[in-house]
N, C-alpha and C positions, 0 to 999 in steps of 0.2 A: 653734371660734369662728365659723367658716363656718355652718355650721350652726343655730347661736341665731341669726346676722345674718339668714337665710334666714329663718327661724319671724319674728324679731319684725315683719321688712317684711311678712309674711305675715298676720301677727295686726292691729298697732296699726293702721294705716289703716282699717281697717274699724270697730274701736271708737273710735278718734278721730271718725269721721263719728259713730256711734252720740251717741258724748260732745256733739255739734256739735249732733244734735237732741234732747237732755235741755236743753241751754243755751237753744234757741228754744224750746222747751216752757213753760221759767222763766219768762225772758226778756219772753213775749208769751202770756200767761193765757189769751187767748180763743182761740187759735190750734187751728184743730179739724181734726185731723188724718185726716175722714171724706173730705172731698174728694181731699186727696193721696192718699190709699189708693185711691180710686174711679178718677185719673189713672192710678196703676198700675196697677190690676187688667184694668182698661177698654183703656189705651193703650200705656204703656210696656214692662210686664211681657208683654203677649202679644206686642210686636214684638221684643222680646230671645230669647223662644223661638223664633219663627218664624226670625229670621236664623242663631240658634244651628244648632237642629234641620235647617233646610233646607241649611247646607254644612258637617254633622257628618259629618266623613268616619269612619263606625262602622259594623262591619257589624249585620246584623240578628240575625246569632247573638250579638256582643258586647253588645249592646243588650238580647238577651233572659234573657245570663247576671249583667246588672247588676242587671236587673228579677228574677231569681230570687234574688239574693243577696238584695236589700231586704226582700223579701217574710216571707222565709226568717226572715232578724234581725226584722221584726217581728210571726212567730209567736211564736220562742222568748225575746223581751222581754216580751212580754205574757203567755206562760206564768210568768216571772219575776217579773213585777209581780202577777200574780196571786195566788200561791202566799205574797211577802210584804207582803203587804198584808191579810193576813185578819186577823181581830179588830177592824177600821174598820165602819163603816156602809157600805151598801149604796151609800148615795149619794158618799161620800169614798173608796171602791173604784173607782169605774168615773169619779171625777174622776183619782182620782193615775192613774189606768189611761191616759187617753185624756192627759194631759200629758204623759206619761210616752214613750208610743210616736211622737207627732207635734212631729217638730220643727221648727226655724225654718230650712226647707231654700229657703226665697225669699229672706226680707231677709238673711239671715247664709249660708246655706249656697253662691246662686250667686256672693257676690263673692267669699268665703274661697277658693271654690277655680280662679275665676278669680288672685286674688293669688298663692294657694298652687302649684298648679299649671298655669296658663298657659289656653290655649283649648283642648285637647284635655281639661282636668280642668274646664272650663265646661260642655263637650258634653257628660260623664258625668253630673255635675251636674242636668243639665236633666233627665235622663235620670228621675233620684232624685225631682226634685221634682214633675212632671207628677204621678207615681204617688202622689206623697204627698199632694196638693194631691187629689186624686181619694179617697183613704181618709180622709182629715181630713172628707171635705163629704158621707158616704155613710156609711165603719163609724164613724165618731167618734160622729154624732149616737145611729147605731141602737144603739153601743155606752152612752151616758149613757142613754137611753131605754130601754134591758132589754128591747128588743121590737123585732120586724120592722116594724111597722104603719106606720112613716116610710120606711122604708129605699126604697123603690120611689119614690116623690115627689121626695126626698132625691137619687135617683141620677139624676132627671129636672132639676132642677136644678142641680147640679154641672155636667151638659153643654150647658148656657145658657153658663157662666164664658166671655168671650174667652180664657183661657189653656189651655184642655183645645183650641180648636178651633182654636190657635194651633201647637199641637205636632200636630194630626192633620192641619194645611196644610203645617208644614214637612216633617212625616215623607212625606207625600203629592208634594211639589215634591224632597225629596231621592232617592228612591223610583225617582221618574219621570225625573230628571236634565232638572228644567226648568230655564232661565237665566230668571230675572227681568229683567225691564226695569231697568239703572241706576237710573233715580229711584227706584224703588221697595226697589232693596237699598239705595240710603240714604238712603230716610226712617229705613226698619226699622231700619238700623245708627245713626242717629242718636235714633231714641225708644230703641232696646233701650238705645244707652249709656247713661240719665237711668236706667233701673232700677235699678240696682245704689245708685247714691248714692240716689234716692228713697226705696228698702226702707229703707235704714241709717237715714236721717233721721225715716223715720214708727218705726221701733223704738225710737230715741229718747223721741220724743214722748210712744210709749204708753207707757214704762218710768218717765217723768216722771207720766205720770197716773197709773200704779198702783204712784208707790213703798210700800212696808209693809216695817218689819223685825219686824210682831208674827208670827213663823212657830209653826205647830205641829205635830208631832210628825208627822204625816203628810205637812205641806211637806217636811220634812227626808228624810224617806224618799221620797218624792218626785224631789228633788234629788238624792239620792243612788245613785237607782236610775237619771236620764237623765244624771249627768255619770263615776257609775264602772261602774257595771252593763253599759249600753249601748255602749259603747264595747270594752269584754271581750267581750259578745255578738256585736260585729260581727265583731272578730279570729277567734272560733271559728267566725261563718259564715263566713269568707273561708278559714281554715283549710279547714273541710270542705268549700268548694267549689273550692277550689287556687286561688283567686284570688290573681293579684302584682299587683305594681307599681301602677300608674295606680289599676287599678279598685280594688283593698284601702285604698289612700289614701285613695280619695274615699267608700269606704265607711263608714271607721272617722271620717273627716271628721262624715261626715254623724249617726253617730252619737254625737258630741261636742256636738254642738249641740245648745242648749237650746231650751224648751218653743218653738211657734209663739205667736204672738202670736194670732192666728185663733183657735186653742181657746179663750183667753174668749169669743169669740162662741157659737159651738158649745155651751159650758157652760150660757152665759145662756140660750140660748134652749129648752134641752133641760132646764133646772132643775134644775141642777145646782150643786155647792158654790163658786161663781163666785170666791167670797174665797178658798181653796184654790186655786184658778183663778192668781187672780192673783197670790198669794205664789210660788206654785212659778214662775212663768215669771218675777218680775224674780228671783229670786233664781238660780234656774238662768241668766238671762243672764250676771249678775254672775260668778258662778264659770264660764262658760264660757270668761274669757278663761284661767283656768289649764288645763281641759280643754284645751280647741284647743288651746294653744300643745304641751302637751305631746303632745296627739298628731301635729300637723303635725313634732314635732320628733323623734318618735320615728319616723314614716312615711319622714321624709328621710331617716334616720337607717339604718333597715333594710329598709325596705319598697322603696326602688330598684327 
């Protein structure tokens, strides 16, 4: 009983907010969810890493064996996805591919495991999404594209983002063991708090603009491959790489989560099957709340 109480305080807050920005979505038609995103990406999201990252008390080998775990799970998902997904179009291959591997490790992933597992499972966290937030805006594209010919541009832009030079300041200030000036650890501690609710609310919004139940045979495989596939993949990288407790949590966390929201951009702009795009990721939202719960519940459960 302990247990389910732990998972659901764990789960519903985050999709209650979620629920909170489908309802303002309804609610208020014109409501353009471009600004709030540009707030976080610009302001909120890069001071929540910075305060994160800069008094993550993680050493640099733990840091480097989180970063090989993820890596690791998204060779051998993409091996996975590739292998069952033949017989599709070249173009509906390399969409369910790139949905499939990137997930919603900002708006969903840093507050679940804030909720789930406290600030030392935030700090892991952050850890997951930099790197993900960096292959989403570099191999995603070059992956839709079938060619290198972006990929150098692509990685040149990516490190524009405030959030990649938000985690290379705090790894740089933790590093160094510099004390910031009061005010200045809370502004950071007071924008970074507005992230985690801001993510949930613009997830909302965009899950209200691209509802669709017309799925097809590829969303499902799709779905199927980011809420049971990936989640299995994680456990046998964390198996092979002896990973416990904390880090296997927040791994198998991470791969519980459904599509990023970002990948329809990504799709759109790469020309790729966007409506495919967009079924897989509300509907993988939608079933995440059974993914997550059961993995958060099986983590607490064994993973101690």
């Amino acid at each position: 009983m302990d247990t389910l109480l732990f998972t659901l305080n764990a789960v519903l807050p985050a999709f209650l907010i979620i629920g909170i920005g489908i309802l303002a979505g309804r609610t208020t038609p014109n409501l353009d969810p471009i600004p709030l995103a540009r707030l976080g990406t610009y302001f909120t999201t890069p001071a929540l890493i910075a305060s994160t990252v800069s008094k993550a008390e993680i050493s640099a080998e733990l840091a480097g064996h989180i970063a090989l775990a993820y890596v690791l799970f998204l060779l051998l998902l993409s091996g996975v996805t590739v292998l069952l997904t033949r017989g599709h179009s070249v173009k509906r291959r390399s969409t369910a591919l790139v949905t499939t591997l990137f997930s919603n490790t900002g708006n969903m992933g840093l507050s679940l495991s804030l909720f789930a597992y406290g600030h030392a499972g935030l700090e892991r966290s952050v850890i997951i999404f930099v790197l993900s937030m960096l292959f989403l805006f570099t191999l995603g594209p070059a992956l839709m594209a079938g060619e290198n010919s972006r990929f150098g541009r692509r990685l040149l832009e990516t490190w524009k983002l405030p959030p990649v030079w938000a985690a290379v300041g705090g790894i740089l200030i933790n590093i160094g063991h510099v004390q910031l000036p009061l005010i200045v650890s809370r502004v950071l501690e007071l924008l970074g708090g507005a992230a985690v609710p801001l993510m949930l609310l613009l997830l909302g919004i965009q899950i209200n603009r691209s509802w669709s139940w017309d799925l097809k045979s590829i969303n499902w495989l799709a779905v199927g491959l980011k809420t049971i596939a990936a989640p299995l993949v994680a456990v046998a990288v964390g198996m092979l790489l002896r990973l416990r407790g904390l880090e296997l949590s927040v791994l198998v966390l991470t791969a519980s989560l459904p599509t990023a929201v970002n990948v329809f951009g990504v799709v759109v702009e790469m020309n790729g099957d966007y409506e495919d795009a967009g079924r897989t990721i509300f509907m993988s939202t939608i079933l995440s709340l059974v993914s997550i719960g059961l993995c958060i519940l099986l983590s607490h459960t064994f993973l101690k």
